[in-house]
C-alpha positions in Angstrom: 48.0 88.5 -1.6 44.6 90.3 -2.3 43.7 93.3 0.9 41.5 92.9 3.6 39.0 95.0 2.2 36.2 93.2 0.0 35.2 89.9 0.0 37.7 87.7 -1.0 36.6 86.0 -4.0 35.3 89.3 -5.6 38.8 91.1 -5.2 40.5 87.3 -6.8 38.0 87.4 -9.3 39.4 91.0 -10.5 43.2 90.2 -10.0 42.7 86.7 -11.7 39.6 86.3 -13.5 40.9 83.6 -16.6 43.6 81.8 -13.9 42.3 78.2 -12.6 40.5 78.2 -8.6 39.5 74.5 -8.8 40.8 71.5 -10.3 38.8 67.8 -9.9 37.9 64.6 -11.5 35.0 66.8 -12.5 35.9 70.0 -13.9 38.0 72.8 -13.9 36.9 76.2 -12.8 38.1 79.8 -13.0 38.2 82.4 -10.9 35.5 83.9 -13.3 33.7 80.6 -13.3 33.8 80.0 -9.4 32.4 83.4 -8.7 29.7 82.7 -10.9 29.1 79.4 -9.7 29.4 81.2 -6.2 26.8 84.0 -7.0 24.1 81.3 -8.0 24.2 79.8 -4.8 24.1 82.9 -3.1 21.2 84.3 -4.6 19.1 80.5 -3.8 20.5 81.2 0.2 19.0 84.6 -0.4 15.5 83.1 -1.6 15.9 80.1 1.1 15.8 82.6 4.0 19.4 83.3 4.5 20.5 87.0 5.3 23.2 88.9 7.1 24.6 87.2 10.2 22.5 84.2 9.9 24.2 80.8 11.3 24.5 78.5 8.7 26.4 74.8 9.4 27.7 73.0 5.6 27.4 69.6 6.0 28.7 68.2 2.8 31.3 65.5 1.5 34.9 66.2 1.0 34.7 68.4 -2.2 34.7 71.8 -4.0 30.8 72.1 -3.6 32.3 73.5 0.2 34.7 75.5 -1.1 31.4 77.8 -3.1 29.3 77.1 0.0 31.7 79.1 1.9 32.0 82.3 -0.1 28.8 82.2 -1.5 27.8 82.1 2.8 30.3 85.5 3.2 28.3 87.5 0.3 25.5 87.3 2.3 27.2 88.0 5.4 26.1 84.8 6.9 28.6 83.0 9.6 29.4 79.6 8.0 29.8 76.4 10.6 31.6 73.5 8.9 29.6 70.4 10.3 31.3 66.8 9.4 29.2 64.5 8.0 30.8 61.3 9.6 29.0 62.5 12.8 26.7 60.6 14.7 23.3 62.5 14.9 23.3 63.2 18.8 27.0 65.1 17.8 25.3 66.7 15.0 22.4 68.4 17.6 24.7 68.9 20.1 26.8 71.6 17.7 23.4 73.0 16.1 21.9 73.6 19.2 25.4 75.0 20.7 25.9 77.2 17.4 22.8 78.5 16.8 22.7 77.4 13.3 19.6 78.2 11.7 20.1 76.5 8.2 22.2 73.4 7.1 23.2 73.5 3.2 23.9 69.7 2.2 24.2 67.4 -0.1 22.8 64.5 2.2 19.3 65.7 2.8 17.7 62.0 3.0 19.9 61.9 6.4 19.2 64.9 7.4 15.9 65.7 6.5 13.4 66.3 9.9 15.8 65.6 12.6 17.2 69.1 13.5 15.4 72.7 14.2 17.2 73.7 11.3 15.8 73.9 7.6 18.1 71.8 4.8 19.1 73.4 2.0 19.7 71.0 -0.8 22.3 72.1 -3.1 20.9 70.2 -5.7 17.9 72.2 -6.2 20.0 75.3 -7.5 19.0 77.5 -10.0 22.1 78.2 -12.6 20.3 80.8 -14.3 20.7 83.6 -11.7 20.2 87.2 -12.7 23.1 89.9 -11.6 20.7 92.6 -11.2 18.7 90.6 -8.5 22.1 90.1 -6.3 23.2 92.7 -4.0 26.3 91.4 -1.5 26.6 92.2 1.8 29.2 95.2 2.8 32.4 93.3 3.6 33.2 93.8 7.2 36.7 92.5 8.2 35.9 92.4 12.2 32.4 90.6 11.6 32.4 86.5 12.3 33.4 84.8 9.0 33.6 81.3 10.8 32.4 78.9 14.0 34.3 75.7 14.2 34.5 73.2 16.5 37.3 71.8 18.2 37.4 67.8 17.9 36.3 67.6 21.6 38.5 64.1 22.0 38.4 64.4 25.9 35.2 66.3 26.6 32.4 68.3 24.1 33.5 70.3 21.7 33.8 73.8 21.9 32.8 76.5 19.5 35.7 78.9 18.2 34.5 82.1 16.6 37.4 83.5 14.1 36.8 86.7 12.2 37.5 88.1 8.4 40.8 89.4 10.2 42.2 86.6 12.0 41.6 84.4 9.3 43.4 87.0 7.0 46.0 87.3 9.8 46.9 83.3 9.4 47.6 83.7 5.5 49.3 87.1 5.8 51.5 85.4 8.7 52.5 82.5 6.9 53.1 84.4 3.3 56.1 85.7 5.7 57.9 82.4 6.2 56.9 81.1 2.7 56.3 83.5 -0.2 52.5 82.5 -1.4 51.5 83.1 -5.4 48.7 82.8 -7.7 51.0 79.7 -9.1 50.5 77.4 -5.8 48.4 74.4 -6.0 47.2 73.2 -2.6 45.7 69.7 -2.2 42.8 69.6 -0.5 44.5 66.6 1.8 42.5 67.1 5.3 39.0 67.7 6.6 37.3 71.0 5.4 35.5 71.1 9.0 38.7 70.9 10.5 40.5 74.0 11.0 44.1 72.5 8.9 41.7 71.4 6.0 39.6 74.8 6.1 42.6 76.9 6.0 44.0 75.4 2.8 40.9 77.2 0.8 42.1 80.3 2.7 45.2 80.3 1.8 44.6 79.3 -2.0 41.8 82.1 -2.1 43.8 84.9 -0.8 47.3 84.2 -3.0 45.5 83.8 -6.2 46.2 79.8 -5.8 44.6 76.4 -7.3 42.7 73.9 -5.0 42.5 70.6 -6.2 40.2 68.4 -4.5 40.7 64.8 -4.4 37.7 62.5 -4.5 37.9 61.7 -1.4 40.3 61.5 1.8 41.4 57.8 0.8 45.0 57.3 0.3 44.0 55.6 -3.4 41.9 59.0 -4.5 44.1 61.6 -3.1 46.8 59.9 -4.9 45.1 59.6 -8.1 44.8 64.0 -7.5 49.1 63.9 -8.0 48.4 63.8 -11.7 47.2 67.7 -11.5 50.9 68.4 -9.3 50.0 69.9 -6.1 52.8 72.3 -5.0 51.4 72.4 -1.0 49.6 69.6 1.0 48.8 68.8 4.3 49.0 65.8 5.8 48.3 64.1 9.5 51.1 61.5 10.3 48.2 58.8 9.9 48.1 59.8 6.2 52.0 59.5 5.8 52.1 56.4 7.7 49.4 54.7 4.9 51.3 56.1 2.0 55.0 53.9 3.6 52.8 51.4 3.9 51.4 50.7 0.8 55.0 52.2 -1.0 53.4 55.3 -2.6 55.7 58.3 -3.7 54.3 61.6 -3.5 54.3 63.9 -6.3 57.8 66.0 -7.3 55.9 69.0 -7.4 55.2 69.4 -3.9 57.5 72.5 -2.3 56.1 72.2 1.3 54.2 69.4 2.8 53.0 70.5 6.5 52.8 67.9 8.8 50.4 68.5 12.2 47.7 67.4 14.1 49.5 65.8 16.8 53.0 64.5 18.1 56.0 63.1 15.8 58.0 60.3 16.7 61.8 61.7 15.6 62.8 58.6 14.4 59.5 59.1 11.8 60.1 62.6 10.9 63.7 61.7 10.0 61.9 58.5 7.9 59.4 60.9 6.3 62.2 63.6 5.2 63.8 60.9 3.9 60.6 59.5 1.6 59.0 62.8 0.7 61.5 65.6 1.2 60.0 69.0 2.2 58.4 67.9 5.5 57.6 70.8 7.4 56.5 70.1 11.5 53.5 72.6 12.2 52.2 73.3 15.7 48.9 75.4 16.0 45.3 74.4 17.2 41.5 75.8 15.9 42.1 78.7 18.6 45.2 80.0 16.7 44.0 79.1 13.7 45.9 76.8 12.1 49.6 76.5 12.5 51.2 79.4 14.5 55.2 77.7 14.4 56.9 75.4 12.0 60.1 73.3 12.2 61.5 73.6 8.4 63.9 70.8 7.3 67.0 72.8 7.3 66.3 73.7 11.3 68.4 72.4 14.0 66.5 70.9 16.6 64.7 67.9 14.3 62.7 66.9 17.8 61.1 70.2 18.0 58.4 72.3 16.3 60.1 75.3 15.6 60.3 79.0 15.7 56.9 81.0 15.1 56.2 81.5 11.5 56.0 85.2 11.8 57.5 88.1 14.0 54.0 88.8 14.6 53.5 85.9 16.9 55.1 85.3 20.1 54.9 81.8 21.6 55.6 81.8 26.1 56.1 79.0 28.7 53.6 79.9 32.0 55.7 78.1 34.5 54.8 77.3 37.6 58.1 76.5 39.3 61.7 76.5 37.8 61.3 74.3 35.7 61.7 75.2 32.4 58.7 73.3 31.3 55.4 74.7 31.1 51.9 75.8 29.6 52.8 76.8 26.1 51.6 80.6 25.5 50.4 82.0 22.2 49.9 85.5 21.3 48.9 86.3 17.6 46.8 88.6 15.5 45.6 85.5 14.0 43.9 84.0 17.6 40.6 83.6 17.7 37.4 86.2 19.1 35.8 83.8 21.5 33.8 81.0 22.6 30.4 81.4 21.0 28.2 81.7 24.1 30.9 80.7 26.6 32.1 84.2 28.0 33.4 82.5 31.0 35.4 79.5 29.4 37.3 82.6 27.0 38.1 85.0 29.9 40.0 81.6 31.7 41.5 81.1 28.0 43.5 84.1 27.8 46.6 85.7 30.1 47.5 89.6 29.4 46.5 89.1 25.6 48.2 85.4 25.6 46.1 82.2 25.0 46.8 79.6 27.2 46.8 76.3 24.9 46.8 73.5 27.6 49.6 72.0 26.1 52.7 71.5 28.2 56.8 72.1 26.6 59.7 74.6 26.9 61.5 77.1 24.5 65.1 76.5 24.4 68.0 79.4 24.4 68.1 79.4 20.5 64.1 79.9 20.1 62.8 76.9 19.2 59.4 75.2 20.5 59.3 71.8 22.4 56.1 69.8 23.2 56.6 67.9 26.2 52.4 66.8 26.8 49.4 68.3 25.3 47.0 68.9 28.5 44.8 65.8 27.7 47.9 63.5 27.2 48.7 63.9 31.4 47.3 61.1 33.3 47.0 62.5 37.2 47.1 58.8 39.3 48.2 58.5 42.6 49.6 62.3 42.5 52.3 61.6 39.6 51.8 63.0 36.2 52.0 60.0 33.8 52.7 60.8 30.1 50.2 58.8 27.8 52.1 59.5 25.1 55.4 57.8 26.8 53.1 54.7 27.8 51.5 54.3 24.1 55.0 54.6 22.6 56.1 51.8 24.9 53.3 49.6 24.2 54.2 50.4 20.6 57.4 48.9 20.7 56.1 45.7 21.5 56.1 43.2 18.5 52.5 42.2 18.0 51.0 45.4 18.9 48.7 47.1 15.8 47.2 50.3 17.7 46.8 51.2 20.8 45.0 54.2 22.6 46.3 54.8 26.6 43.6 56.8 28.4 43.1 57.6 32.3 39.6 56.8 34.1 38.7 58.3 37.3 39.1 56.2 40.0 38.1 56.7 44.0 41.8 55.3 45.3 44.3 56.5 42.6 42.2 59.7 40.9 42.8 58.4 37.8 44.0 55.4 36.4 46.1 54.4 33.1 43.7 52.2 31.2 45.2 50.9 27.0 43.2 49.7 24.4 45.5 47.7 22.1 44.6 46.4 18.8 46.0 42.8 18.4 45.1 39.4 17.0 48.5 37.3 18.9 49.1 39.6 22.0 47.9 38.5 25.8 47.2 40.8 28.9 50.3 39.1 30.6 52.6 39.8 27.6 51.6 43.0 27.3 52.6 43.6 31.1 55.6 41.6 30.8 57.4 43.8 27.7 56.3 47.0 29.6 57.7 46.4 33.0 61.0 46.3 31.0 60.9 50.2 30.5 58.0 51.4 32.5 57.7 52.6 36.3 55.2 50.6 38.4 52.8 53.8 39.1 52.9 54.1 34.7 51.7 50.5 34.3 48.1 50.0 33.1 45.7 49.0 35.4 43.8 47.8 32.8 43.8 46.5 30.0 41.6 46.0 26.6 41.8 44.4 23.3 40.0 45.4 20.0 39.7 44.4 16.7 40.1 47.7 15.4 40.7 51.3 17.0 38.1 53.8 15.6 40.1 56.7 14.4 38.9 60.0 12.6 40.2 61.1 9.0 42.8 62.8 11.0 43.8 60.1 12.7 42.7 61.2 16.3 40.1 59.1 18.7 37.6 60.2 20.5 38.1 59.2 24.5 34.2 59.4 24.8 33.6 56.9 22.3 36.3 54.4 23.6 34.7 54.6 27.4 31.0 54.1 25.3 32.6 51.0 23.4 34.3 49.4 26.6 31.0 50.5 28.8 33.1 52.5 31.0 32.5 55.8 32.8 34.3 58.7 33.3 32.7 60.5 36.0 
C-alpha cells in the first residue's frame, strides 16, 4: 500500500505508472493514462467554478467515468457526494439540499438539467488538451472530508455520513491485515459506486496498486461477460448470487475472495454458495464504519455467524440491557466515520465512550465470533413483543408459491405496530398464506395484513425501500 500522505492517485501514479488501473469493454488505462485523464477533468472543475472544499454530488451510470470523477474531485480538494441515478427527483433534492452540494458532474444532463440549485457539469464537454503548467492541486490533507454518502434510508430519510482521507485509508489499511492487498489484484466493480461496498472497491484498488474492471452494467449478463478480464476480488449482495444459481452461471477461477454483505444470510445458502463459488467471505459493516468492519472466512467455525473483526484495530461490543447476552452491536474503529453532515445532535446519540452504536441487535460468543440476531429496523414492536421480520419473511418463504415477500410493521393505535407482508405471487390466497404460517408462527407474529404484488421493487443491492411500499399500498406510517 501507497502512505497517507499525498493524494492517492499521484503517489500510484509514481509507484506504478506503466501497470493497468482500468479495464472495460472500452479501453484499457494506466496508471499514467488515468492520471492524465484525471488531470483534464480537474482542470474543466477548476474553470466550471469548483475549488477547495466545494460540495460536489456525481451522478453518473455504473462506470469508470466515476472512478476519474472522484480523484479528479480530491485534486481540487472538493468533497465528492455519490448521488444514484435510479433516484426519483424528490430523493435527488432531498440529498442536495441536505448536502449542500453546489455542483453535480453527470453524464445525464437532459434529466437533470434546471431542476436543482446546483449547476450540471457535463462530462462530455471536456477539454483533453489540458496544459500541466495551468494545474496546481490542492495540499493533500488526510483529516479534511474526502467523502458524504448517504445511507439507503430504507425505514426513514437518509442520512449523510461524512468519512475523511483517514478513515477511508483506515478501511484499506485494516483489511490489508486479514488479506495481503497487491498491485496484482483485480477488483470487479460488482456493486453500486454510491453505495459505500461499491465505493470502497475503487479504494481499495487505488491504494494497493490494483486493477478495477468495470462491467457494463450491474446486470447479471454484463458483469458476467467482465469474467473474461479474471477478476481476483468481487463483491456481491446475496440478490446477485441468488441470479447467478438461477440462471446456472459459474463465476470466474480467478476470484481469491468474493465478499458477501449487505444484509442477512440464510445458513443453508451460505453453505450452497461455498459450495458453487468457493471463497465466500460473510462481511458485516455499514456506511458509518465504512464498509465491512468483521468477516466470517470459509475456514471459520461458526458458519452462522459473521466473524471476528478484520483487524486488531477494531473492537466490536454488545450494549446489553439486561443479562441477556444479546444486545446493540458496538463498533469502535479508526476507520468510523467523522459525523453527520449538519446533524450534531443525531452523532452525539450515535456514539458511546468512542463506540458507535449500530442499531443492530446480536451477541459475541466465548470464542470471538460475531452473531446478528435483528438489525434495528428488522424488530416489529406490536402489542409489547418484539417480532422478528426476518423470522416471519423466512416463514412466509417456505411456503410453496411464494416469489418475494417484504414483512413490515405499521403504526397502529391498539397494537403500536402491526406485522403487515407484501408477497409476490401469481397462485397464492390470503387464507393460504395464513394457513402455512400458523403451522410455525405464534398468533401475536401473524400478519395482520396482508398484500399481493406482481413484483417487489428492489434496489441494485437487493434492499426495498419501506417508504415506497407504504406509497405503493397507500398506507401511512405515522
Amino acid at each position: 500500500m501507497i502512505a497517507n500522505s499525498n493524494h492517492w492517485i499521484i503517489e500510484q501514479t509514481k509507484v506504478n505508472s506503466s501497470k493497468p488501473a482500468i479495464v472495460c469493454e472500452q479501453k484499457t488505462l494506466s496508471y499514467f493514462d488515468f492520471f492524465e485523464e484525471c488531470k483534464n477533468l480537474t482542470y474543466y472543475l477548476i474553470e466550471s467554478g469548483i475549488k477547495e472544499n466545494t460540495h460536489v454530488g456525481i451522478l453518473l451510470n455504473h462506470s469508470f467515468e466515476f472512478y476519474i470523477a472522484i480523484n479528479s474531485i480530491w485534486l481540487i480538494g472538493a468533497v465528492v457526494i455519490p448521488l444514484n441515478p435510479k433516484s426519483k427527483r424528490e430523493e435527488l433534492k432531498f440529498q442536495i439540499e441536505k448536502a449542500d452540494i453546489n455542483f453535480i458532474i453527470t453524464n445525464l444532463e437532459n434529466e437533470t438539467n434546471q431542476i436543482f440549485n446546483a449547476k450540471i457539469i457535463s462530462i462530455k464537454n471536456i477539454d483533453r488538451t489540458t496544459n500541466d503548467k495551468k494545474l496546481i492541486f490542492n495540499d493533500y490533507k488526510s483529516d479534511s472530508n474526502a467523502l458524504i454518502m448517504f445511507t439507503s434510508g430504507s425505514t426513514g430519510k437518509p442520512k449523510a455520513v461524512v468519512h475523511t482521507f483517514n478513515s477511508l485509508f483506515n478501511h484499506v489499511k485494516n483489511l490489508n491485515e486479514k488479506i495481503i492487498l497487491t498491485s496484482e489484484d483485480k477488483w470487479l466493480a460488482s456493486l453500486p459506486l454510491f453505495h459505500i461496498g461499491g465505493y470502497m472497491i475503487l479504494i481499495r484498488a487505488l491504494l494497493s496498486g490494483g486493477v478495477v474492471i468495470f462491467p457494463k452494467s450491474l446486470k447479471v449478463e454484463d458483469m458476467s461477460k467482465s469474467f473474461k478480464y479474471s477478476p481476483t476480488h468481487a463483491s456481491f449482495v446475496t440478490t446477485m448470487l441468488n441470479n447467478f444459481l438461477e440462471k446456472n452461471i459459474s463465476l470466474p477461477e480467478s476470484l481469491k475472495y468474493i465478499f458477501v454483505g449487505g444484509g442477512p444470510i440464510d445458513f443453508n445458502l451460505y453453505k450452497i454458495y461455498k459450495e458453487k463459488f468457493g471463497v465466500v467471505i460473510k462481511v458485516y459493516g455499514s456506511t458509518e464504519t465504512c464498509s465491512m468492519v468483521s468477516a466470517l472466512f470459509p475456514k471459520d467455525d461458526f458458519e452462522n455467524s459473521l466473524g471476528k473483526p478484520i483487524s486488531n484495530s477494531i473492537a466490536i461490543s454488545i450494549l446489553k440491557n439486561s443479562n441477556d447476552k444479546s444486545g446493540e452491536i458496538l463498533v469502535k474503529s479508526d476507520s468510523l466515520f467523522k459525523e453527520y453532515y449538519n446533524d450534531q445532535t443525531t452523532t452525539s446519540e450515535k456514539f458511546t465512550s468512542g463506540f458507535y452504536k449500530t442499531g443492530d441487535y446480536g451477541y459475541v460468543n466465548e470464542n470471538g465470533f460475531l452473531f446478528l440476531e435483528n438489525r434495528r429496523e428488522d424488530i416489529i414492536i406490536s402489542g409489547g413483543e418484539n417480532i422478528s421480520k426476518i423470522e416471519v419473511e423466512n416463514e412466509i418463504k417456505n411456503i410453496s408459491g411464494v416469489e418475494d415477500v417484504f414483512v413490515f410493521g405499521i403504526n397502529d393505535n391498539y397494537w403500536g405496530e402491526i406485522v403487515c407482508a407484501l408477497i409476490q405471487s401469481k397462485t397464492l390466497t390470503q387464507d393460504e398464506i395464513n394457513f402455512a404460517l400458523k403451522k410455525n408462527l405464534s398468533s401475536y407474529k401473524m400478519p395482520k395484513k396482508i398484500f399481493f404484488t406482481e413484483k417487489i421493487p428492489r434496489t441494485d443491492l437487493g434492499k426495498i425501500s419501506k417508504k415506497e411500499i407504504l406509497d405503493l399500498l397507500n398506507l401511512s406510517d405515522e
